[in-house]
C-alpha positions, -999 to +999 in steps of 0.1 A: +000+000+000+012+035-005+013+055+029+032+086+037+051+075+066+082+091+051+101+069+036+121+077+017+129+074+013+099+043+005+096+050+000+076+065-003+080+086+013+051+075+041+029+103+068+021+098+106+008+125+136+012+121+170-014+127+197+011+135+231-005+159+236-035+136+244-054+139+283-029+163+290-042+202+308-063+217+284-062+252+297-049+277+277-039+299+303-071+323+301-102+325+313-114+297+283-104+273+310-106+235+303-113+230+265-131+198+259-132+203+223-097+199+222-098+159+226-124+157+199-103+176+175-076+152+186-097+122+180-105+136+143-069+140+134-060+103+151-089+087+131-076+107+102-038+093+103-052+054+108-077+054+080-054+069+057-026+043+065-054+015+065-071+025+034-049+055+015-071+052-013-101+061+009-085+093+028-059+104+008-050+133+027-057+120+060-023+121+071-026+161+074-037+147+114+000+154+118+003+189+111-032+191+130-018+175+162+020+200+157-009+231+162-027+217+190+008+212+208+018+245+200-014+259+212-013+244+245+025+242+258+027+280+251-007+291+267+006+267+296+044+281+299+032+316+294+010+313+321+033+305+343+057+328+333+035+355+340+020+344+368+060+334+389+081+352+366+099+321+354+093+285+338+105+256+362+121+239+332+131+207+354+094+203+362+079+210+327+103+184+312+095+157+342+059+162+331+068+152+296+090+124+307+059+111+331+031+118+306+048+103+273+076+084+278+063+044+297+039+038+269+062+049+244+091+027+254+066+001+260+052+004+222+096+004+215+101-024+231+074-047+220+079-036+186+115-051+187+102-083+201+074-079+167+109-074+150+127-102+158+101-128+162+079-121+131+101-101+103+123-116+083+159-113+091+170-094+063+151-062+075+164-064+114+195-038+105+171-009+091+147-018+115+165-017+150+189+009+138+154+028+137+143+017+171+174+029+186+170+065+167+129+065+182+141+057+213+164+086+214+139+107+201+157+114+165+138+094+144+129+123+121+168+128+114+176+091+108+142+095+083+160+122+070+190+105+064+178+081+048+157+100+024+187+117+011+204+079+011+196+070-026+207+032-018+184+035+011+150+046-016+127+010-013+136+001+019+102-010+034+087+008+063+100+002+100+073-003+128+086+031+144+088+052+116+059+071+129+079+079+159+093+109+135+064+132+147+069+124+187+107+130+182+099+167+164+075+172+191+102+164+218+127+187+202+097+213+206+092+205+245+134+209+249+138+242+228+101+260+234+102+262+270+141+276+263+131+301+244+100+320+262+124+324+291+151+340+269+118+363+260+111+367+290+142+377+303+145+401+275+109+415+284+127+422+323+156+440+305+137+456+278+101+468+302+105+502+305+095+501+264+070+478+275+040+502+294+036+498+332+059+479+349+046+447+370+066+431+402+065+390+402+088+379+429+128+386+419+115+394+386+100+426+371+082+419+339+054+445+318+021+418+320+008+429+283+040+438+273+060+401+277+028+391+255+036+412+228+073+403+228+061+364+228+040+373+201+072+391+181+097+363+192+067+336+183+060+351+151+089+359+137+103+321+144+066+315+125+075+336+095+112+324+088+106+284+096+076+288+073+099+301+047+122+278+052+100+249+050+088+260+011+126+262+002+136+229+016+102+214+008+113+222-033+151+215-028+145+181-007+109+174-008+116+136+007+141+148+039+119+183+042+090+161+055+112+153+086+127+181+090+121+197+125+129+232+112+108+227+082+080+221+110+089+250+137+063+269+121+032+250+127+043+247+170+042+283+166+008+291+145-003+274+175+016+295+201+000+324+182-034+315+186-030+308+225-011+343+228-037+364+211-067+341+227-049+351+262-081+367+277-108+347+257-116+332+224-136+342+195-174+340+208-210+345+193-214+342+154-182+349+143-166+321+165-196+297+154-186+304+115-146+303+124-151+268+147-173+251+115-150+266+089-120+257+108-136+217+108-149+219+070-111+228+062-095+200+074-122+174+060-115+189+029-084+189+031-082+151+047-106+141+013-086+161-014-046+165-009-034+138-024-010+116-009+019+125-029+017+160-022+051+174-012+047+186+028+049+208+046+044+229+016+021+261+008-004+229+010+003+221+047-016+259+052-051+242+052-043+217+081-022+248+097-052+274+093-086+246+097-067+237+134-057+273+145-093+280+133-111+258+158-085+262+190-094+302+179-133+294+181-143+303+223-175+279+213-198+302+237-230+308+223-269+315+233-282+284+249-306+280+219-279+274+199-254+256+216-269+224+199-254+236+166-222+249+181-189+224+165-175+227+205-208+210+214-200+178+190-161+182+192-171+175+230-196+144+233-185+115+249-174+095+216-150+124+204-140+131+240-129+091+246-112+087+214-093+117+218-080+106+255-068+070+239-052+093+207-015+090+221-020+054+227-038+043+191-010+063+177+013+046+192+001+010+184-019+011+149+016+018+128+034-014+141-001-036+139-004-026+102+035-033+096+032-066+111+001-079+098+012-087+063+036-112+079+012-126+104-015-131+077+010-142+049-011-117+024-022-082+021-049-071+048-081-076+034-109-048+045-117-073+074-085-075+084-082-038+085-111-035+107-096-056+128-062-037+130-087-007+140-104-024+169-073-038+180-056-004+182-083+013+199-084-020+225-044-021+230-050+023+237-075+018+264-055-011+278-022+012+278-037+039+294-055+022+325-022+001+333+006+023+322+001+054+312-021+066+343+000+045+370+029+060+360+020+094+351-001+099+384+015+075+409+040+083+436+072+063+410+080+091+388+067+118+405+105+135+417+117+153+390+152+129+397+131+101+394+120+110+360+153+121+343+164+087+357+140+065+344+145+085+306+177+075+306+175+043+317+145+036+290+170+052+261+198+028+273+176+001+276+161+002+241+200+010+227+211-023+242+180-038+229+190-029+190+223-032+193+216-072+205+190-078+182+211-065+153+242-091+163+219-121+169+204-112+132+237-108+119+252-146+129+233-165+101+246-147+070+269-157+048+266-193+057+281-214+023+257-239+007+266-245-030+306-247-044+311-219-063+333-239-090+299-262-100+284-254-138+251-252-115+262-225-098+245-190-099+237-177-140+253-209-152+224-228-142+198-218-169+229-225-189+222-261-181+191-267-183+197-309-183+219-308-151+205-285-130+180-275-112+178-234-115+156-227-082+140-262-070+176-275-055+181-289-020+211-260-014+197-229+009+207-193-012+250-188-005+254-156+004+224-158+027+194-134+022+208-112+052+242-105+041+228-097+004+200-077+018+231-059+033+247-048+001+228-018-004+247+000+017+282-021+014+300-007-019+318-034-033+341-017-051+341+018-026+346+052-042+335+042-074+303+059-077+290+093-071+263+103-048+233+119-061+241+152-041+276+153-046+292+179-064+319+171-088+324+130-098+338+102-076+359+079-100+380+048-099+404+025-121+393-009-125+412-038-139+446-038-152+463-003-156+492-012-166+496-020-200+454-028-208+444-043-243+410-019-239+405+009-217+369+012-206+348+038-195+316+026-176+287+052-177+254+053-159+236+052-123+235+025-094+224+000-117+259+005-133+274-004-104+260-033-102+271-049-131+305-043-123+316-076-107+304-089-139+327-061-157+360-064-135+359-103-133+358-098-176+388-070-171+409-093-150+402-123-176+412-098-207+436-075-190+409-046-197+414-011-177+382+003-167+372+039-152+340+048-138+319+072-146+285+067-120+264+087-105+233+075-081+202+078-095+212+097-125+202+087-160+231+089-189+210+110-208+214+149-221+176+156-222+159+171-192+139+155-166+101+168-165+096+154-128+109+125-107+094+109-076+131+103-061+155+130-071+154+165-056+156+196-080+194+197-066+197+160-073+183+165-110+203+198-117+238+177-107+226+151-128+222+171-158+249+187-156+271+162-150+262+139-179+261+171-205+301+173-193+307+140-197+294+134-237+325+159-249+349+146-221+350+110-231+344+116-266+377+142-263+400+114-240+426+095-267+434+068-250+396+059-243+383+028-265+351+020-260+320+029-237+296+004-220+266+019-206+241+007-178+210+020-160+179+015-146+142+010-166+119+030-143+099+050-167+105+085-161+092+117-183+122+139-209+119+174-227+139+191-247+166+219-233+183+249-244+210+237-269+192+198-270+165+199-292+150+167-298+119+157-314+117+124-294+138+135-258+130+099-244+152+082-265+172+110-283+185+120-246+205+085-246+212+080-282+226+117-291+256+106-264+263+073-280+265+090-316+290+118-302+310+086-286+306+068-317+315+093-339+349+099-320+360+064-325+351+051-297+334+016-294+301+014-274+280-011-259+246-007-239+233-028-210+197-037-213+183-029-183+175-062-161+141-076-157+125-068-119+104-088-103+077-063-093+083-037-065+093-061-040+124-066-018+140-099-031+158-108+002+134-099+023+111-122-001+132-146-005+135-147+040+098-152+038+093-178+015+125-205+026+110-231+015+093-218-017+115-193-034+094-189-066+069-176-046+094-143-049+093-149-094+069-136-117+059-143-153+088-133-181+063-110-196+055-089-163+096-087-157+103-073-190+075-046-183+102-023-166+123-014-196+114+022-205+143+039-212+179+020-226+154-007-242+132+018-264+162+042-270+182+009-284+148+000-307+143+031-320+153+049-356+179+073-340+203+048-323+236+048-344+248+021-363+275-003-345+258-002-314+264-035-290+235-047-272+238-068-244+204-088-229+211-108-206+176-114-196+176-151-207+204-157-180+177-144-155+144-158-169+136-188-182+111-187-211+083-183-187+096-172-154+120-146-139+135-157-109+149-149-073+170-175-069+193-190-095+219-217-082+218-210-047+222-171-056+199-147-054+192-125-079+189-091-065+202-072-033+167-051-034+141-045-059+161-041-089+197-044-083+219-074-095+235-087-065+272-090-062+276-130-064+247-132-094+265-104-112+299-116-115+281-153-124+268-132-156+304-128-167+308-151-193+278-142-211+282-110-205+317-116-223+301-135-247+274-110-255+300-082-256+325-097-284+300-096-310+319-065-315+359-076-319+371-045-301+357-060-273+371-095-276+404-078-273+426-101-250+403-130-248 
């Protein structure tokens, strides 16, 4: 299903909201008092974030409930702190942060900690790395920045979700409750030092403050942090849009739309009519907003203003009206019992519904069916209620953590706990790779098995995959051949000599992206064979092709710009190089959209972006030979696939025709009228499918380190008809 939880770098990018927020005092700090329509609003957003990672289909925009729940906290924790600045003069910061610790920390290290036991006992083994590498960041409350991290980790786009990636939005929120509290006393202490600009001065204790006049300068300090996050939010949502979702400063701004609407609601809210058409706008908002953003919208954008303005609409909304209409006043059914429950279990069902839906899929053995999904739902709100009646009010309210030492102690503990806990589970994961199975030296082995079709066995064998599905699952981030490639962000070109340098009978230049990269133990193991020297030329994620990218769902405009760039250098650079021979070039087939550019105009930019480069190699002497890009076996991660299914590994294949669906790009450019004569094509799709099937696991190997990737072993077992494939052309037969 496609969620925003902020993947990435899944990624997809995937969304979640948090409710901490939830049961907690709802006075604002003025005479509005207790606000009971606060927990239905929190129930709305809650119900909001499950259904839309339930059913994104059915909710699309439901995961705004985040950026809802960042306003309510905002709202609250500076109508609470400025209260109590004006009322001692000072913010005990020791006993706000104990409250936190007390009010949100035992159920979340609970949900941590059974969430690694879900880990370990029910998901395969090849995902434990990502996924307690993850628990260790939520538990530490930086979840957001090791999201963001990966997001801007192009070997990390795919990965699946964790079952704490939701934990991004309680570890912004925590970053708020360190730095908020912080910054209204430096305002306030600025507001002693600055009072006689401030109107009549006021006496509190050691302190002398100006009553209206700190306000105002919370209102300046509040607003301007407003203002400048806000702006930096658009310009990293444009330049980053994947690692902008995370980002805590990208999010500032919505904590302090909130803290706006407490500081200017200080004496009362907006009553009467206007507050009854400001409360029911504020609600239509953010359903329209939940039914009509779509899910792929980049956040927090100009588009997270609905969520932003619908919330600060309703907490702005006093809900007092004439007792003949309080019936059709939105604080009267913000506040019945339904909304009011929901929204006290909101911390706990967000806590729990993210790691039931992760889970179930390897419970069930199948995607949730709408049953299933119910199910999820009532088990959430049951595992909530459950939470809160025997840990989160013990704890919160009982005598345990109720010294402020107490409570920094038991944090600490919890953080060094859970670390110990990921760093174990991690080890005991890691001691079942790389166990051997199959000699490498047998003609069964790895490609060379569809080559024998009479003596082996391709995928029903009695030998377990050799490397094991962990330690291949682990090659996406283990360069085999380490400073070889260059990152998507990087400026300038990481390259290395492969082979023999010394005297070579071809000199090589490899071109492309990751997918490059992988065919190079395929390449070297042919270099070291014909005494070949080869130089790389890769960048992540980057197409060899001069036209321009209309859009892409996983570079950033920085990404894309680099890109371009770099491969409009390279055409004349290689084509220029004497001693160069020949050029092999490699990507990967995920359809993507080209137009023309200033000085490339092409009539046909999908295929006239790759093939202009080869004719300007071409037409410099050099020899060139193209890749076909490799058949993928849907969108799914082949270890992690291959882990679930041990006993039935072409349960991970599908059909040849659906693998040979992927090839948009090198295929079409190769097919079509303006390729230039001479061209070698390599396919070596038949050493990967069999007439009807493309598979996993060949020969004990399997096929892919991820969704589309060759694996190391499997790519260098494609070397000799790779070879074979490649001396069509006698250039490239030279020292065989």
């Amino acid at each position: 299903m496609t969620v925003r939880t902020g993947s990435a770098p899944q990624q997809t990018p995937p969304q979640t909201t948090t409710a901490t927020a939830g049961r907690q005092d709802n006075s604002n700090g003025s005479s509005m008092g207790f606000r009971a329509d606060i927990q239905g609003l929190r129930a709305i957003a809650v119900l909001m974030v499950i259904i839309h990672h339930l059913r994104p289909g059915a909710l699309s925009g439901g995961f705004i409930g985040v950026d809802m729940f960042f306003v309510i906290s905002g709202y609250l924790i500076t109508a609470h702190l400025f209260r109590e600045m004006r009322a001692t003069g000072t913010i005990k910061l020791a006993t706000f942060w104990a409250r936190r610790i007390r009010r949100l920390l035992p159920l979340a290290f609970t949900v941590l900690l059974a969430g690694a036991g879900a880990v370990y006992f029910l998901i395969p083994a090849t995902e434990h790395g990502t996924m307690f590498k993850h628990i260790a960041a939520a538990g530490l409350y930086v979840e957001n920045w090791a999201l963001v991290a990966d997001a801007t980790d192009y070997s990390a786009a795919g990965q699946m979700a964790t079952v704490v990636q939701h934990y991004w939005s309680l570890s912004v929120e925590e970053q708020f409750y360190l730095a908020w509290p912080l910054l209204l006393v430096g305002a306030g202490f600025l507001a002693g030092k600055l009072v006689p600009r401030f109107g009549k001065r006021t006496s509190i204790g050691r302190h002398t403050f100006a009553g209206i006049g700190t306000r105002r300068l919370f209102l300046v300090v509040i607003g301007a942090i407003m203002l400048l996050s806000f702006a930096y939010g658009l310009w990293v949502t444009a330049a980053s849009p994947q690692a902008a979702y995370f980002d805590t400063a990208g999010r500032a701004w919505q904590f302090a739309a909130g803290g706006v609407v407490a500081l200017l609601c200080v004496n009362r809210g907006i009553g009467g009519a206007p507050g009854f058409l400001l409360g029911w706008s504020g609600i239509g908002l953010l359903i329209a907003g939940a039914v009509l953003i779509p899910t792929e919208t980049r956040f927090p954008g100009t588009m997270g203003l609905v969520p932003v303005l619908g919330t600060a609409a309703v907490l702005a909304a006093a809900g007092t009206y004439r007792p003949g209409l309080r019936f059709f006043s939105h604080s009267t059914w913000l506040s019945i019992w339904p909304m009011h429950k929901v929204g006290d279990l909101s911390y706990g069902a967000y806590l729990w519904h993210w790691p039931l839906i992760i889970v179930a899929p390897f419970v069930l053995h199948a995607e949730p069916k709408w049953y299933h999904e119910a199910g999820i739902l009532a088990l959430t709100l049951a595992l909530a209620w459950a939470s809160q009646l025997l840990i989160e009010d013990p704890l919160r309210f009982g005598a345990w953590l109720k010294p402020v030492r107490n409570a920094f102690i038991f944090a600490l503990a919890g953080m060094l706990v859970l670390a110990s806990v990921s760093w174990a589970g991690t080890a005991a994961s890691a001691q079942s790779a790389n166990l051997p199975r199959m000699d490498a030296g047998s003609t069964c082995y790895g490609a060379g098995s569809l080559e024998h079709p009479q003596d082996c066995q391709p995928v029903a064998s009695h030998f377990a995959p050799w490397p094991s599905a962990v330690a291949v699952s682990q090659q996406v981030r283990a360069a085999l051949y380490p400073g070889c490639e260059t990152d998507t962000l990087q400026v300038g070109e990481s390259s290395c000599k492969l082979g023999n340098s010394t005297n070579p009978t071809l000199r090589v230049a490899v071109v492309g992206d990751s997918h490059a990269s992988a065919w190079l133990p395929a390449l070297v193991k042919i270099a070291t064979q014909r005494d070949w020297e080869i130089t790389t030329h890769i960048r992540s994620g980057c197409s060899p092709s001069v036209a321009k990218l209309k859009g892409s769902d996983q570079l950033s405009a920085a990404a894309e710009r680099l890109c371009t760039e770099s491969v409009r250098a390279l055409g004349p650079k290689l084509a220029a190089d004497p001693e160069l021979d020949a050029v092999i070039v490699a990507a990967q087939g995920n359809k993507r959209s080209w137009v023309s550019s200033p000085g490339y105009e092409f009539s046909d930019p999908a295929t006239e972006g790759f093939t202009s480069l080869w004719q300007q190699w071409s037409d410099a002497g050099k020899r060139v030979a193209v890749i076909d890009e490799v058949p993928r076996l849907g969108n799914k991660n082949i270890p992690t696939c291959v882990a679930s299914n041990p006993e039935d590994p072409l349960a991970c294949a599908v059909s040849r025709k659906q693998g040979l669906s992927i090839r948009h790009n090198l295929g079409k450019a190769l097919q079509s009228d303006s390729a230039p004569a001479g061209i070698v094509r390599a396919d070596l799709t038949d050493s990967i499918c069999s007439e009807e099937t493309c598979f996993a696991v060949i020969g004990s190997l399997i096929t892919y380190y991820d969704q589309s990737h060759l694996s190391h072993d499997f790519s260098a077992s494609l070397a000799p008809m790779l070879a074979q494939q490649l001396g069509r052309d006698p250039a490239f037969a030279a020292g065989d």
